[in-house]
N, C-alpha and C positions, 0 to 999 in steps of 0.2 A: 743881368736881369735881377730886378728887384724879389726877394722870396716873397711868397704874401707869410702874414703874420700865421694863418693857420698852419703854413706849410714848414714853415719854422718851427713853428712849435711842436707840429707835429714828428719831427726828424731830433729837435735836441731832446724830446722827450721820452724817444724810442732808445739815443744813444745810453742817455744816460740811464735809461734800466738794464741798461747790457752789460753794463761798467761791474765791475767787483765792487764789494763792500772794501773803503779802506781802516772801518773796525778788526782789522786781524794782524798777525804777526808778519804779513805781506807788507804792511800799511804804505812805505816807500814807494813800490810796486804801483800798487790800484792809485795811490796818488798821482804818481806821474804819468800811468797811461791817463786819468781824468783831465790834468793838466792840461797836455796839448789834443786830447778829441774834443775837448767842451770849451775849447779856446774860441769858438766861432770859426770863422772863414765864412768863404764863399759858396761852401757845403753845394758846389756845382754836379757834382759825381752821383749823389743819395739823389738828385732833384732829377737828374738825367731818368733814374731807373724809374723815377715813379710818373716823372711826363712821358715817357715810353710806355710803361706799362696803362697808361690810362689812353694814348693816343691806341692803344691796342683793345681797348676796353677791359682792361685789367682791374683788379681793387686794390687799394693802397696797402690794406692788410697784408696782401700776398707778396708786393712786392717791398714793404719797409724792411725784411729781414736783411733781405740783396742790399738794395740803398746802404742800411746801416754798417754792414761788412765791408760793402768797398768804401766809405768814408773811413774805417778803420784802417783798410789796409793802406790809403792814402795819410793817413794821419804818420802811421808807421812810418812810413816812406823818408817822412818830413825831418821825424824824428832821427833816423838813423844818417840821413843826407845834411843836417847839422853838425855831426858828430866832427874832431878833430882830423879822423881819418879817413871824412869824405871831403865837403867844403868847407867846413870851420867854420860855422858862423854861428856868430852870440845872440842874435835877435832871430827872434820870428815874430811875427803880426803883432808886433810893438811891445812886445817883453820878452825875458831871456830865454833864449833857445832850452830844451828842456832837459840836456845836457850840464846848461850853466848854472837851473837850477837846482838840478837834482844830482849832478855827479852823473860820470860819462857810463859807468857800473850801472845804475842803475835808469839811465835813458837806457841804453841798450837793450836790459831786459823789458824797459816799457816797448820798447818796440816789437822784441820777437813777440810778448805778449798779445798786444794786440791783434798782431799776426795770426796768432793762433785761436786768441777770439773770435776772428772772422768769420776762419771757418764751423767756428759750432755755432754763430750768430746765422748763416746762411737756412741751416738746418732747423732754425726756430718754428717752432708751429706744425710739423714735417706730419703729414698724415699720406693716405694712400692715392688722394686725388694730386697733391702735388710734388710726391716725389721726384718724378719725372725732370719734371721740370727745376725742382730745385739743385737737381742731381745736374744738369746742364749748367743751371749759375758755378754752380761749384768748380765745375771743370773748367769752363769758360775764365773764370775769374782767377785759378791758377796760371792755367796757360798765360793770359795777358800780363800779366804781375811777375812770373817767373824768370829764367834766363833769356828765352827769347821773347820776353815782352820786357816790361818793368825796369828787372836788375838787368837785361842785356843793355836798355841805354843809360843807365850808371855806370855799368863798367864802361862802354865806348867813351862817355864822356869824362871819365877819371883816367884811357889811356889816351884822351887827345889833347888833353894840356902840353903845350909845346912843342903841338908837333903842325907843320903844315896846312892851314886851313882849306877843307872842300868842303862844298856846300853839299855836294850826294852824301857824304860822311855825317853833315850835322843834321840835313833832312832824315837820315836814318835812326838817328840816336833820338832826337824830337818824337817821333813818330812813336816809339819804342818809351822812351822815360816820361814823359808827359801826356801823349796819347791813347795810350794800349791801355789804362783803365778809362778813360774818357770812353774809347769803343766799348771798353766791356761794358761801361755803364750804360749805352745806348741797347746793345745787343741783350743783355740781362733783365731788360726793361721790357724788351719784345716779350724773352722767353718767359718770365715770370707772368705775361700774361697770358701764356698758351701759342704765342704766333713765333712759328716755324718757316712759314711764307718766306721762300729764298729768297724776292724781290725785295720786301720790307727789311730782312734783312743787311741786305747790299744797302740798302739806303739807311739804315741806322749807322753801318759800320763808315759810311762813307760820309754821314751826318758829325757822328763823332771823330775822324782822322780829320776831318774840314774844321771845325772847332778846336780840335787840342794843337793842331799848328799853328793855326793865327793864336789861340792864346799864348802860345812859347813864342811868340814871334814879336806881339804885345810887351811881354815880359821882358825879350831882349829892349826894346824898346824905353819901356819905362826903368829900365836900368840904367840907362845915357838921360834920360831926360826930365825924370822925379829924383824925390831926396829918400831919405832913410826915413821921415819923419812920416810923409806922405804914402811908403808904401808901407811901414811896419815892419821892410827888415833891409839888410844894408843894400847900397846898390854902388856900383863903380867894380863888383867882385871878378867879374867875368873880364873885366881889360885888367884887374889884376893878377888873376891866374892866369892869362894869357889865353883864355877862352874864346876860340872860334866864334861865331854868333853871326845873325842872320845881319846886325847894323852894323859890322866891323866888315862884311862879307859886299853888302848891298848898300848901304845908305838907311839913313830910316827912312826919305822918301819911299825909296823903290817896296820898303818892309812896310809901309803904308797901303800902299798898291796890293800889296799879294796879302793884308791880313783882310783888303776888300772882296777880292777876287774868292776868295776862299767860303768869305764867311756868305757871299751869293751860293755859293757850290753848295754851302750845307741849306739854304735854305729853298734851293731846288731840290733836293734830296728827300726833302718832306713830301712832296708831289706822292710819292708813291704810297699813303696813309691816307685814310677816311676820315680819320677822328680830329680833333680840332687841333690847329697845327701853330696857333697864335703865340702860345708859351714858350714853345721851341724854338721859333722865327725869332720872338723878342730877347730870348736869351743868347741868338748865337749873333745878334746888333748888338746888343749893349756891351759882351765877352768883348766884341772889336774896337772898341770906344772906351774899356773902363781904362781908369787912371792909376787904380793899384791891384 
């Protein structure tokens, strides 16, 4: 989905006052986490919480704190899964991974960093009406990012290189390394707007696990079938680690089939919300259709 210009700007503009000054004896530091958070992307994650929280009737103020913390801990993610000792790769979204620019010392520390700006960015604004509820981002957004969210499908997928490929195995790891913030972003978008509602929730969490598999499934996709040029960072990597994957597994016909099947599932799931449901529906079409 296309961001509108306000909603961009309003998210790079929120990141980038969160950022440290790189005026200080840090400067390497606050450089290289600016580096890869203000690199752009498809800033899909920050847009989830604040079209959740406004499909809730929520205000944007309450919910850009959320938004900008899980673009952080995503940005993180990136950084640390470039590194030598995760997949090794020199490019990200069309320049060098930020490893290759900055030294692997000092991407690492850009990463715990950001990490740990998250969570005081969660807590921005914190007064007694929304504690609550910030207190539930907070928890939420650990849980999903943590051993059994986040890093649990890192480590499955850095102990499956060469070993046997299952599809239950990689739907597990997917769900987990690429999904589990995609959920929190839906789910954190509710809570930031006060909605607790079990039902609305099942249908966010089930909004978000139906998007972030057809995107990983996309991904495998556009890996067999774009260049490095067109996606911004290498592709062929996954048949060279010997990486399972859903078009080595399936065909990309058949991955074709289930990133449609899916992305109907998430836009049934919207059924259960009042609020205008058009942003969500467009962005979980176009996620199915993008080229990089």
């Amino acid at each position: 989905m296309k961001l509108s210009s306000n909603d961009v700007k309003l998210i790079e503009q929120a990141l980038d006052g969160y950022l440290p000054s790189g005026d200080c004896l840090e400067k390497s530091v606050a450089d290289s986490m600016r580096y890869s958070l203000m690199a752009g992307g498809k800033r899909i994650r920050p847009r989830l919480v604040l079209e959740f929280s406004r499909i809730n009737g929520g205000a944007d103020g309450e919910a850009l704190p959320v938004a900008c913390a899980l673009e952080m801990i995503h940005t993180y993610s990136l950084i640390h899964d470039d590194l030598p000792c995760m997949d090794d790769d020199d490019i990200r979204r069309g320049r060098p991974s930020n490893h290759k620019r900055f030294g692997e010392s000092v991407a690492l520390l850009a990463g715990d960093a950001l990490l740990t700006l998250a969570f005081k960015t969660v807590f921005d604004g914190l007064n007694s009406q929304n504690a609550v509820k910030r207190a539930k981002c907070a928890e939420l957004i650990a849980e999903y990012s943590g051993a059994h969210g986040m890093i649990g499908g890192q480590i499955i997928d850095l102990e499956s290189e060469g070993k046997p490929p299952k599809l239950e195995r990689l739907e597990i790891m997917d769900k987990k390394k690429t999904g589990c913030l995609i959920k929190a972003a839906c789910l954190a978008g509710c809570i930031s707007a006060g909605a607790y509602d079990s039902k609305k929730l099942d249908a966010a969490e089930n909004y978000g696990e139906s998007i972030g598999l057809a995107f990983q499934i996309v991904d495998d996709i556009l890996d067999v079938v774009s260049t490095t040029d067109e996606l911004g960072k290498p592709v062929g990597s996954d048949k060279t680690q010997e990486k399972a994957t859903y078009v080595s597994l399936m065909g990309v016909n058949k991955c074709r089939e289930l990133v449609d099947e899916l992305t109907k599932r998430a836009v049934k799931s919207l059924e259960a919300f009042d609020g205008e449901k058009g942003r969500l529906e467009e962005l979980a079409l176009s996620l199915a259709v993008r080229s990089k």
